[in-house]
N, C-alpha and C positions, 0 to 999 in steps of 0.2 A: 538310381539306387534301387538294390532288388530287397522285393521283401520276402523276408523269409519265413515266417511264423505261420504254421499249420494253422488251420479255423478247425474250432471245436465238430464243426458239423461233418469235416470228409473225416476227421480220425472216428466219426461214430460210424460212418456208413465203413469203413476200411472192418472195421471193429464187427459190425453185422455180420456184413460179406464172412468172415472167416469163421463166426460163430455157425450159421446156417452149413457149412463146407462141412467144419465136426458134424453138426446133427446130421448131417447125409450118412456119413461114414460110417455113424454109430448103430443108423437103423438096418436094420436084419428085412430089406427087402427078398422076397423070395423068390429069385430070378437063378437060373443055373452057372458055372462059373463064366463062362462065354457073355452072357448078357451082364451078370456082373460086372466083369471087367472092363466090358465094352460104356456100361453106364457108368462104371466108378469115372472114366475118361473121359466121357463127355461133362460128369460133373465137372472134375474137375476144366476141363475146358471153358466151361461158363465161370468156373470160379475165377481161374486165371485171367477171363477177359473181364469180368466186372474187377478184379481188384486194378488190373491195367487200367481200365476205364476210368475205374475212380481215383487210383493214382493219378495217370494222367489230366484230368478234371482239376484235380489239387494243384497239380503242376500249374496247368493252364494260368486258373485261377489266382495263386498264391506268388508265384514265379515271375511278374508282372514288373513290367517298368512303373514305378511309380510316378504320380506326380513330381513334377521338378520342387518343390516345398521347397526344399535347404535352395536350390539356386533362388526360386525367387524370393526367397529370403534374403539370400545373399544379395540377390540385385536391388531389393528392398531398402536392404542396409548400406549401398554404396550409394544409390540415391540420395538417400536420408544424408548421407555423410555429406556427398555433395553438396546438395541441399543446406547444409549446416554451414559449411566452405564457404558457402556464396553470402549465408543469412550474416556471417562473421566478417565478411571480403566488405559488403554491405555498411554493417556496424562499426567497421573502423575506419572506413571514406567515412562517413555520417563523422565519428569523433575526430574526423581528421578537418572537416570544413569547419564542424563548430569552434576546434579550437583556432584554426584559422580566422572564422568570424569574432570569436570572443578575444583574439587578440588584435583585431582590427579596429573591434568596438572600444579595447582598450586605449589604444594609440589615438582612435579619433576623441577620448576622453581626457586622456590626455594632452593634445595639439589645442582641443578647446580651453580648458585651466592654463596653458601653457598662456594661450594667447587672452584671455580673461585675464588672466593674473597680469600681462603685459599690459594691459589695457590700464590696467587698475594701476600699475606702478607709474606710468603715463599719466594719470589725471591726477594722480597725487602728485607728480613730479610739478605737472602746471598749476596745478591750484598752491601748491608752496611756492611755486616762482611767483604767481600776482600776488599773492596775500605776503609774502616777505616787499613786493616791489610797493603796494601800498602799505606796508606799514611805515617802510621808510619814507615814503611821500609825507606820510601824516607827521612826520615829524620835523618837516620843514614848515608846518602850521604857522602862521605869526612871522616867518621868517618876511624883512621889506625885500620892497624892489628894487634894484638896482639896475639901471642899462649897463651892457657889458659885466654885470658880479659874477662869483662865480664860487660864494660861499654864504655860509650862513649867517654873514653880518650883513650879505646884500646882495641878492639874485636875478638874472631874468630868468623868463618863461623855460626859455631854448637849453637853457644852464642848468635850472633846475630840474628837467626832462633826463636831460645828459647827466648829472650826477646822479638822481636817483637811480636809471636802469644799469650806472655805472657798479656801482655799489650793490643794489639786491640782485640783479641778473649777470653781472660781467660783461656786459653789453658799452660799446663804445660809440655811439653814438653819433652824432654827426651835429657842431657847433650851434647850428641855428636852425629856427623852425624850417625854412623854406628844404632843406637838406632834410633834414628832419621827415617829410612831409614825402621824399623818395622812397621809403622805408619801409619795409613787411607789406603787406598784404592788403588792398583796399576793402573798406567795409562799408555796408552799407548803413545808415542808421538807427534802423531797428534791430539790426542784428549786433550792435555794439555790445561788446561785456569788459568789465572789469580790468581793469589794464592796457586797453589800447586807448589809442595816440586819438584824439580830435584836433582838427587844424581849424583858425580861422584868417578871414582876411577883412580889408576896410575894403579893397579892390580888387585885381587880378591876382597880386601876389601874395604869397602864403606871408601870415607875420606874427602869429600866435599861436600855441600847444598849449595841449591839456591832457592832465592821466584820467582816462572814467575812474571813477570811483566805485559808483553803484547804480545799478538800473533797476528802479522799482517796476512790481508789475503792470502798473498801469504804463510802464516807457519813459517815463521820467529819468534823461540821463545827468545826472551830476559827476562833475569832474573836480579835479585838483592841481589849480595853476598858480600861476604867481603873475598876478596884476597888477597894472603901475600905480593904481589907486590904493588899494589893501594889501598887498604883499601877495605870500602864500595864502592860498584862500579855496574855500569849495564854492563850487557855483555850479546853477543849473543851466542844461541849454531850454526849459522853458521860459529861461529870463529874456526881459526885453529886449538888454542891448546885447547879449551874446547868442542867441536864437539867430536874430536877422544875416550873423559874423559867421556862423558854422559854413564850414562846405564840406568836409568831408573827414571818416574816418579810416585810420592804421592799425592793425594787427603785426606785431612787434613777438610777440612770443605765441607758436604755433599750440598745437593740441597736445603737442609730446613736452610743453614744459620750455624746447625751446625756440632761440634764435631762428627768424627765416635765412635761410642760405643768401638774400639776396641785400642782407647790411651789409655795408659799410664798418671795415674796421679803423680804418682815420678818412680824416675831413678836416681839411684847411679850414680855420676860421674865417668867416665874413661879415661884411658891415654890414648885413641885411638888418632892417629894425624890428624888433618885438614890444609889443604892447601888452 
């Protein structure tokens, strides 16, 4: 871009030059017309070459490519914009992962309560299946014994086993202890809790059941059977003659509340004996 704007300084020198040119002309040198003429001409030949000079000096001067200013400005400004482009390009992957992330962190907030919550509906489901299975135990209390009964005027062990889990869990159980004794999950006796199956025998073969009841924290397991001596009754396995009898314990209703996949839903009655 050209600039065009005269400086104060050549319009004064242009401004001189022509002022000194009059005061030539004006003064009454006293030369004949011949040298007159001939000096009016060389003045003026100096005048013409200093204004040429100083015109052209202006020219030089004033008439100049300027700086590129407005381009790099402009380059400035396309930079900048760029620059803004990328800083924005930038800032919206940024809001594009976070929400990506803050809906990941959602969903894994949610899978966890999902499965919490399942958990929780789980242990309620099996703490209501033992605590329904022993209340209806507790209510064969006082009930006698019976070989082969198989109601509340007169029950065995095996009978009583089978109608309670019949009743509070829907569970069909299997007629006699040693059957019985195939059943859920083997436990071992410290880890026994509330609702599984204890078997005992006199010898090799299984011939007595019992519901736990309660495990105090010192290990103390008491259960709830029907004995040929007292009927329905609680009894501990730190008793004398049922201590030596214990062999082993069943898990009957899993952690979710319920049945193992591996009962028996009929079972032929047998003469096996219970005590």
């Amino acid at each position: 871009m050209l600039n065009k704007e005269p400086d104060n300084y050549h319009i004064g020198a242009l401004l001189s030059g022509i002022s000194i040119f009059v005061l030539l002309l004006k003064i009454n040198i006293p030369f004949n017309t011949d040298n007159q003429i001939y000096m009016k001409k060389r003045v003026l030949f100096y005048l013409v070459a200093f204004v040429s000079t100083v015109s052209l000096q202006s020219c030089v001067t004033n008439y100049v490519v300027s700086q590129p200013a407005t381009y790099t400005k402009e380059y400035k400004t396309d930079a900048k914009l760029a620059s803004l482009d990328t800083k924005k390009a930038e800032q919206d992957k940024q809001r594009l992962i976070d929400s990506f992330l803050a809906e990941k962190a959602a969903s894994l907030v949610n899978a966890k309560n999902s499965i919490k919550n399942s958990e929780v509906a789980k242990a309620i489901k099996h703490n209501t299946t033992i605590d329904n299975i022993l209340n209806e135990a507790t209510t064969y209390l006082g009930t006698p014994y019976r070989y082969g009964g198989m109601t509340r005027n007169g029950i065995d062990c095996s009978a009583f086993v089978l109608s309670v889990f019949g009743a509070a869990a829907g569970l069909n159980l299997p007629r006699v202890a040693a059957s019985q004794s195939q059943e859920g999950e083997r436990i071992e006796k410290e880890n026994l809790q509330k609702g599984d199956l204890i078997f005992f025998s006199h010898g090799k073969r299984i011939s007595h059941v019992g519901i736990v009841e309660s495990v105090s924290e010192d290990g103390e397991v008491k259960f709830i059977h029907a004995a040929t001596s007292r009927g329905v009754m609680i009894s501990s396995l730190n008793d004398s003659y049922w201590g030596p009898k214990y062999r082993f314990g069943k898990r009957i209703i899993n952690e979710n509340g319920e049945a193992y996949q591996n009962l028996a839903t009929t079972t032929p009655a047998s003469n096996g004996t219970n005590f």
